[in-house]
C-alpha positions in Angstrom: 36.7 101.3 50.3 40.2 99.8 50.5 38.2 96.2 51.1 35.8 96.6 48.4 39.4 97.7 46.0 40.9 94.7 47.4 38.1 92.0 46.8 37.7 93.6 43.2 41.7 93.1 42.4 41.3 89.3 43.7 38.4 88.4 41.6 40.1 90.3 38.8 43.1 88.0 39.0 41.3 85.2 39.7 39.4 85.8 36.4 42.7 86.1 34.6 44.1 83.1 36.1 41.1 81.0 35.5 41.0 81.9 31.5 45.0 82.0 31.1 44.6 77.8 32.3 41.8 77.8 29.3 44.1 78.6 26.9 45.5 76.3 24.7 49.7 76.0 24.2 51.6 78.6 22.4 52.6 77.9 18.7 56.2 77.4 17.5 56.0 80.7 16.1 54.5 82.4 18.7 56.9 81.2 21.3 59.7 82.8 19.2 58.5 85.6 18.5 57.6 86.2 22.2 61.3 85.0 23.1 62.4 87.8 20.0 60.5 90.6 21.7 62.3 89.1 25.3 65.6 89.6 23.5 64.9 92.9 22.2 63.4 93.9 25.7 66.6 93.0 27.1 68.8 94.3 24.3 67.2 98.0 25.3 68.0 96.6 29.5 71.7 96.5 28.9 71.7 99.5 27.2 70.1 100.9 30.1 72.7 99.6 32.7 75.7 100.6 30.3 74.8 104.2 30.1 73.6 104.0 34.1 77.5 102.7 34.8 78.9 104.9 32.4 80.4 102.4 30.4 81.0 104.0 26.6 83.0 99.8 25.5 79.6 98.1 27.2 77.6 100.6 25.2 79.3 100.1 21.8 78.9 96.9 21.9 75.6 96.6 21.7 76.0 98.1 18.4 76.1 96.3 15.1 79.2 97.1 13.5 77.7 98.8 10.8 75.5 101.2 12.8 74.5 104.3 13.0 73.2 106.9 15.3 71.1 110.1 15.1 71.7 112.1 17.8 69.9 115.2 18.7 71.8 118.5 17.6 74.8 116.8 16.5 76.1 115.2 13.2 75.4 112.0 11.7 77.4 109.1 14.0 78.6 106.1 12.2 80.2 102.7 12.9 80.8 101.1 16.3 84.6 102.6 17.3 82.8 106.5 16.2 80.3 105.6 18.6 82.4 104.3 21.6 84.0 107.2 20.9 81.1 109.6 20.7 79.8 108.0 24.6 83.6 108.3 25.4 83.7 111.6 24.9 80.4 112.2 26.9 81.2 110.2 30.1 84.5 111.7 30.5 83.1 115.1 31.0 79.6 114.4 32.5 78.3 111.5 34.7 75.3 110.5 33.0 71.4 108.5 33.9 69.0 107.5 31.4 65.2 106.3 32.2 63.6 104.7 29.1 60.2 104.4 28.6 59.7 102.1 25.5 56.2 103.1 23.9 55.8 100.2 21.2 58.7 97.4 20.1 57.7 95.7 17.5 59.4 92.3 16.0 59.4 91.1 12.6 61.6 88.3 11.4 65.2 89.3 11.6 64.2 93.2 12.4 62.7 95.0 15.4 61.9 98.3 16.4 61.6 100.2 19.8 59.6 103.9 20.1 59.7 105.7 23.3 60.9 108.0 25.6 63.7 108.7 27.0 64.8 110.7 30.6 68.3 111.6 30.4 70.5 113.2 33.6 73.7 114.7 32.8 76.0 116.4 35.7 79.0 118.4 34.1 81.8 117.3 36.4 81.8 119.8 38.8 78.4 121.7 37.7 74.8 120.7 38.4 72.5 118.1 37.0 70.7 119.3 33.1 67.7 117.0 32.7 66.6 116.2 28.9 63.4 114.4 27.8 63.8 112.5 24.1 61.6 110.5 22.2 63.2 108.0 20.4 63.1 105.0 17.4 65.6 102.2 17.3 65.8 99.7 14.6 67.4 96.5 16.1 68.0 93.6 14.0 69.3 90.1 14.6 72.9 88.9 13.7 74.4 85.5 11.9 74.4 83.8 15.3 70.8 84.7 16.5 72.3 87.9 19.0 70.5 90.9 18.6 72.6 94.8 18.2 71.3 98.0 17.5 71.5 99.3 14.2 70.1 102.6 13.5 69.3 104.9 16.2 67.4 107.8 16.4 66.4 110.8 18.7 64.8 114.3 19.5 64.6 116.3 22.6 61.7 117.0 23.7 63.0 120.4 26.1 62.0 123.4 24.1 64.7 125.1 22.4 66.7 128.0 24.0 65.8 131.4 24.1 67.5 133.5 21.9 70.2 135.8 23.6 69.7 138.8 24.4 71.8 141.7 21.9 75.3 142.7 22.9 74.7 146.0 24.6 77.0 148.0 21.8 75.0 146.6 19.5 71.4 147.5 21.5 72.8 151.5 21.7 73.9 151.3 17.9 70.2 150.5 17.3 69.3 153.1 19.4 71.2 156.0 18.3 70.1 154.7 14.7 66.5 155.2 15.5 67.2 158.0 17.1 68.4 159.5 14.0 65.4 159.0 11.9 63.1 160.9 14.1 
């Protein structure tokens, strides 16, 4: 079985091999937007290795200065020093990871956009790891210059919400001795 799996993946790539060489040269345009999406791809790979070090002034800057950020359960952040100080904040009390999983990225002139999803690991210094899975859009767009920063950034956690806590135990006898009356 392992043999006859094997011969099928050579043949396959031999196949693709033999009708990539068929194909005739890339266009102008097609070569820049293919070197775009590259720069957007790696755009969303430093993002990954600035979180991964912990690294809010990395981070920031791959922010337009203008931008703005959506993040789940919290306000509205805005402008690249808010959100340096926003992954600040977060790395000085938690060590964080982030796996991303981009879905679709999609290029279009000066604009871009990446959909995915997103595993994030944060350990409370001192406490123990709280995974959360997001799904995520980030509109990218291309500076004077021809460098690419993030510009609007959104996500939503995918964990279910809390449960609700439980009643204060005065306030579970007060309903008690309140139903109790009625009978």
């Amino acid at each position: 079985m392992l043999l006859r799996n094997g011969k099928f993946c050579a043949l396959a790539l031999a196949s693709v091999l033999t009708f990539a060489g068929c194909q005739t040269a890339p266009k102008a345009d097609q070569k820049d937007a293919a070197a775009d999406l590259a720069a957007v791809n790696g755009l969303r790979g430093k993002f990954t290795a600035a979180y991964n070090s912990n690294d809010a002034g990395a981070l920031a800057a791959l922010y337009a200065d203008d931008a703005i950020v959506m993040p789940p359960n919290q306000p509205v952040i805005e402008g690249r020093p808010a959100i340096q100080s926003m992954y600040e904040a977060m790395f000085k009390a938690n060590a964080a990871k982030i796996a991303i999983n981009p879905l679709e990225t999609q290029v279009a002139g000066d604009w871009a956009y990446d959909r995915g999803t997103a595993t994030i690991t944060i350990t409370p210094k001192g406490g123990r790891p709280i995974e959360e899975s997001d799904r995520y859009v980030v509109v990218v767009k291309r500076l004077p210059g021809g460098l690419w920063k993030v510009y609007r950034e959104i996500a939503n956690s995918n964990n279910p919400p809390p449960a609700p806590a439980a009643p204060a135990k005065k306030a579970a006898k007060k309903v008690v001795k309140k139903a109790g009356k009625r009978r």
